[in-house]
PASELUM-925808 format. One record per atom (N, C-alpha, C): residue in three letters; x, z, y. Coordinates in steps of 0.02 Angstrom, whole numbers, plus 50000, padded with zeros to 5 digits. Layout:
ALAXZY;...
END
This chain:
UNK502945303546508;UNK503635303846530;UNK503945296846531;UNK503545292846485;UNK503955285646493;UNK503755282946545;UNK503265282346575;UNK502945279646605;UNK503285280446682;UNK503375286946682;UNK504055288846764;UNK504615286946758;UNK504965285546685;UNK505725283646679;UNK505425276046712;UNK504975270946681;UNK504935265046686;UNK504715262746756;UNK504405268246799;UNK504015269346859;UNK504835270346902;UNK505095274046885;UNK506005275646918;UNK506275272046925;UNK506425265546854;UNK506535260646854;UNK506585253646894;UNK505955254946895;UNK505535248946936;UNK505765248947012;UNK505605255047039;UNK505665257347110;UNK506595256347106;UNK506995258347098;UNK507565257147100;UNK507805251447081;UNK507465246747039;UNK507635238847058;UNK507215236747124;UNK506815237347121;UNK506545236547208;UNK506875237747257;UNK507255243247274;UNK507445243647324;UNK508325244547314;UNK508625239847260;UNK509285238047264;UNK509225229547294;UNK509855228347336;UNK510145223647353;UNK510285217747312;UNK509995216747243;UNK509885211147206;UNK509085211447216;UNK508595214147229;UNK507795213247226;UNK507735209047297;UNK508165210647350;UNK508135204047401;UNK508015198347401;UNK507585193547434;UNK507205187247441;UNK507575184247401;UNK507545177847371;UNK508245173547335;UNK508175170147386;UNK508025168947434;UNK508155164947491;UNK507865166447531;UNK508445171547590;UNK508015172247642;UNK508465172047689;UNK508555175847766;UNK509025173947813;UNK509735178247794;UNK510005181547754;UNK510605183147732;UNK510965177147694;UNK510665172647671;UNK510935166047634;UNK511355161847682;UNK511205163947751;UNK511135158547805;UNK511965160947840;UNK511955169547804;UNK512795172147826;UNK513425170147837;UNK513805168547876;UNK514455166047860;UNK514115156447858;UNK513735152147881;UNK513545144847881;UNK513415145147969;UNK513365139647968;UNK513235133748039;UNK512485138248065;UNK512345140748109;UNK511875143848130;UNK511085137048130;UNK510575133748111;UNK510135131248120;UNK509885129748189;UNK510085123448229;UNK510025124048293;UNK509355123448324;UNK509155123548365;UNK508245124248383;UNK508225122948462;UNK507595116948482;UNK507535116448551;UNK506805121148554;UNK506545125348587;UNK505825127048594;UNK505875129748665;UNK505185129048667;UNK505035128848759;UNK505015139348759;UNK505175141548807;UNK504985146148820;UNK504195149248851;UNK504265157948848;UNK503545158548887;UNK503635156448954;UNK504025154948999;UNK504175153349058;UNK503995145049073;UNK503965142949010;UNK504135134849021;UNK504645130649023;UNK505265133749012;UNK506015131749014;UNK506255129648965;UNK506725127048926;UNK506875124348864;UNK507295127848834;UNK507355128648797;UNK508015136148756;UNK508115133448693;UNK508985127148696;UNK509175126448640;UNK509965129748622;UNK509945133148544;UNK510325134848551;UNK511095132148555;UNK510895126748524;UNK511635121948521;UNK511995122048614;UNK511575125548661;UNK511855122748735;UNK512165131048747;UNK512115136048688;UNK512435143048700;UNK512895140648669;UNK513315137948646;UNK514035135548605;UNK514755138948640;UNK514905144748628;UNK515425145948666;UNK515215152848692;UNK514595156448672;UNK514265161948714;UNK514135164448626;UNK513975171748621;UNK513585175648573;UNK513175175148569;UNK512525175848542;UNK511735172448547;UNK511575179248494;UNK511095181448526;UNK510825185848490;UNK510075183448458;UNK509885180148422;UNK509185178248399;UNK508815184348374;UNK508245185248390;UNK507705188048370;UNK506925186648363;UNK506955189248297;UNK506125185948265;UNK505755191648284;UNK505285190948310;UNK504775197848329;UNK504195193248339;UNK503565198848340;UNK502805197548351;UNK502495202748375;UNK502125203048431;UNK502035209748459;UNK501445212948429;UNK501055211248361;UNK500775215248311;UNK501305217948279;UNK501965216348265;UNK502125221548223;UNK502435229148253;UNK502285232448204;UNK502775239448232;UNK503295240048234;UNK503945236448161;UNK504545237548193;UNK504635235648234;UNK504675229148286;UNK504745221448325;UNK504815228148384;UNK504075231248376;UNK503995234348436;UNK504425241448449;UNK504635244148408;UNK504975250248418;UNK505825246948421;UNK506085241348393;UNK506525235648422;UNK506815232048484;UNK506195230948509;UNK506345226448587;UNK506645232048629;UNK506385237148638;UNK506525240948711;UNK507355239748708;UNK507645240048641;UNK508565239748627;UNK508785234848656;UNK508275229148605;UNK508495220048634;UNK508685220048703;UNK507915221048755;UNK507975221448815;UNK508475222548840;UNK508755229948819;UNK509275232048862;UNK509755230248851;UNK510145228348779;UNK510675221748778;UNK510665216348838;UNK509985212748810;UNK509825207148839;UNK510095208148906;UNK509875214048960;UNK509865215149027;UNK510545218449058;UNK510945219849012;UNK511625222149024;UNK512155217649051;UNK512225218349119;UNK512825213249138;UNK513335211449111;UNK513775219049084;UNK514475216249064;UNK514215212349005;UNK513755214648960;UNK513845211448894;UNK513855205748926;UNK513435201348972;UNK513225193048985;UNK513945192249023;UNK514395194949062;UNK515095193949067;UNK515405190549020;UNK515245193248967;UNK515785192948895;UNK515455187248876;UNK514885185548883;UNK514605178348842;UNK514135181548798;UNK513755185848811;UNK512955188848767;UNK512375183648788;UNK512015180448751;UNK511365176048762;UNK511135182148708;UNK510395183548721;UNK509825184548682;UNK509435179148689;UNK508895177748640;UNK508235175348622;UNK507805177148571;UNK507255181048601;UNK506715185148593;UNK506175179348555;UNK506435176448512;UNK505865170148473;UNK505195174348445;UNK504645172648482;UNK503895175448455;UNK503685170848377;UNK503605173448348;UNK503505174048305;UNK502625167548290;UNK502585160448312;UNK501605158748310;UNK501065163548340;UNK501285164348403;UNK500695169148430;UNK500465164248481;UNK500055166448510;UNK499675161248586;UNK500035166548650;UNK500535161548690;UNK500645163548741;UNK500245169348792;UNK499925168148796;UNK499325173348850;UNK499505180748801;UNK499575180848745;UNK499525188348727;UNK500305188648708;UNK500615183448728;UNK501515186348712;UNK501625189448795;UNK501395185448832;UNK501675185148909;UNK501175192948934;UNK500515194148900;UNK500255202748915;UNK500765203948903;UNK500925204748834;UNK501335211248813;UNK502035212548825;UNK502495207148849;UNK503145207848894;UNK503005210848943;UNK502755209548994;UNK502455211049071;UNK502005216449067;UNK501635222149002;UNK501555227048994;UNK502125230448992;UNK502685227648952;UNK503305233348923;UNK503785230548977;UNK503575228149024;UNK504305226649065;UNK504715223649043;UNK504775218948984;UNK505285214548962;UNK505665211948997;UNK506395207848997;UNK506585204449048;UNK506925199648994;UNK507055199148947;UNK507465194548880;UNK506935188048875;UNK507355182948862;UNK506985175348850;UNK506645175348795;UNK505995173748817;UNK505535172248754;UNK505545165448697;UNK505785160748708;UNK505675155948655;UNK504995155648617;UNK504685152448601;UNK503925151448572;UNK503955146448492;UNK504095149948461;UNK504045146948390;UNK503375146248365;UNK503135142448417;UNK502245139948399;UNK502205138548328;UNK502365133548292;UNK502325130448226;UNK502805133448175;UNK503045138348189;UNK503695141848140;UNK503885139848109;UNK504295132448139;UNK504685129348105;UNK505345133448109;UNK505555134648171;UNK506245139248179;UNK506315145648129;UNK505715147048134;UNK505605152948088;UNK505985151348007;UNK505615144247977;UNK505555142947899;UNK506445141147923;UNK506595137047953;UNK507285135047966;UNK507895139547937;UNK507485148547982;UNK508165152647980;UNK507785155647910;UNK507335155447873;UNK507125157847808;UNK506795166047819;UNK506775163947893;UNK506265170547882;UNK505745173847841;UNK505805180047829;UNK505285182547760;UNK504955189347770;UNK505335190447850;UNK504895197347875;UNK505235198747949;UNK504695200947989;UNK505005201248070;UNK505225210048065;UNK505385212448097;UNK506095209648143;UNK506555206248100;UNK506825201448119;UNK507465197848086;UNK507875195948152;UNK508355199548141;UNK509005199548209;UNK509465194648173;UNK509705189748213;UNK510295183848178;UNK510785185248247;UNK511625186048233;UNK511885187248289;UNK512525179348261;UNK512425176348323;UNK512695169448313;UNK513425170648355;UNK513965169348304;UNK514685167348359;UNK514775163548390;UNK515305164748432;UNK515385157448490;UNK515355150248455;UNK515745151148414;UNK515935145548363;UNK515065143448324;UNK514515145648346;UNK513885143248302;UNK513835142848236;UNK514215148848216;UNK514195151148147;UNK513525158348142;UNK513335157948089;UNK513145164948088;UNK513475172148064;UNK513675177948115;UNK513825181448093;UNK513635189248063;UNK513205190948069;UNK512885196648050;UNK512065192648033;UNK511535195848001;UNK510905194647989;UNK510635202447969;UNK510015202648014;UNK510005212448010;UNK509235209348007;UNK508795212547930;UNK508035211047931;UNK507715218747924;UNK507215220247970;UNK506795226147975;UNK507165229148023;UNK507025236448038;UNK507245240848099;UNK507005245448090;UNK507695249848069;UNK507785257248047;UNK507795264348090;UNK507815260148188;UNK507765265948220;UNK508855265548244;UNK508935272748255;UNK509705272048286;UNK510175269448233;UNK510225269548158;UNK510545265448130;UNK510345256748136;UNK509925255148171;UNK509705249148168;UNK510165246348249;UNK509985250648288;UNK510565249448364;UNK511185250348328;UNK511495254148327;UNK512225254248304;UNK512525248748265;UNK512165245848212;UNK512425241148182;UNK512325233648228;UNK511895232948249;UNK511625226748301;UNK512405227948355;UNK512325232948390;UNK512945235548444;UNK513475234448407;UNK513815236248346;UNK514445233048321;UNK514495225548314;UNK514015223948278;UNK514135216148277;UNK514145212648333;UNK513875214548384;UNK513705211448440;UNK514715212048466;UNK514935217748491;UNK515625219548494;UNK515775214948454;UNK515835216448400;UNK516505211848357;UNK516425205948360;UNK515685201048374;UNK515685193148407;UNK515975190948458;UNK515835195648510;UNK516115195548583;UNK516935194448576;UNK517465198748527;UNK518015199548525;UNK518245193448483;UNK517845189148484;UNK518085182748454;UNK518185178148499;UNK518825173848509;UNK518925169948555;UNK518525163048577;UNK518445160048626;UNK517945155248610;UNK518355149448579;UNK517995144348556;UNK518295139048528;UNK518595134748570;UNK518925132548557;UNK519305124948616;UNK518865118948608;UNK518745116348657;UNK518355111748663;UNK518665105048651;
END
């Protein structure tokens, strides 16, 4: 019987909100977003400091993982939604150190249409303190960070991404 109180124990410090990384991308909440130049799968350059004034939706994915993948089809359709890019929505779909040839299959299998960014050396990665993919960072106009959402829960995982995304948008842009 002790052994399940201490077994109860354990598991419920595990999965409270103090057992979280001591440093991981929630630290990064409410600070200066980590700015990053990396080439895309296209070949194009994607820094974020040049979205300054737009919402930026960052995303850490790898197309081995399973959440990443039950994830994107959402991204995408943010990503591909006019009004949101009206309002000033950027996504970037940052791969996670994979070799292009099997990022660029697996978009062009799933019909992707969101910017890839290529975090070859995961430096961007260690930057934003990544500690597990999916990691969604939703950046304000102002290049602050405002929401940080790690893993993917399915429709509570859209809904919360979709509010924050809203309540960035409803922030005015900065004066230049």
């Amino acid at each position: 019987m002790r052994y399940l109180k201490c077994a109860a124990l354990l598991l419920a410090l595990a999965l409270s909100p103090l057992a979280r990384a001591a440093n991981d991308t929630n630290d990064l909440q409410g600070k200066p977003a980590p700015d990053f130049a990396l080439k895309t799968l296209d070949g194009k350059d994607a820094k974020l400091s040049d979205e300054k004034g737009n919402v930026v939706v960052v995303d850490f994915w790898a197309t081995w993982c399973p959440p990443c993948r039950k994830s994107l089809p959402h991204l995408n359709k943010i990503a591909s939604d006019k009004s949101l890019a009206e309002k000033g929505l950027k996504v970037m779909a940052v791969d996670a150190q994979e070799k292009a040839d099997v990022v660029q299959n697996f978009v062009s299998e799933n019909k992707f249409t969101f910017n890839v960014p290529m975090d070859a050396d995961g430096a961007t990665m260690k930057d934003y303190k990544v500690q597990g993919i999916p990691t969604t960072v939703v950046v304000g106009r102002d290049g602050m960070i405002k929401n940080v959402f790690i893993g993917f829960v399915g429709e509570k995982s859209v809904k919360a991404l979709d509010a924050a995304i809203e309540s960035a948008l409803k922030e005015p842009k900065p004066a230049k």
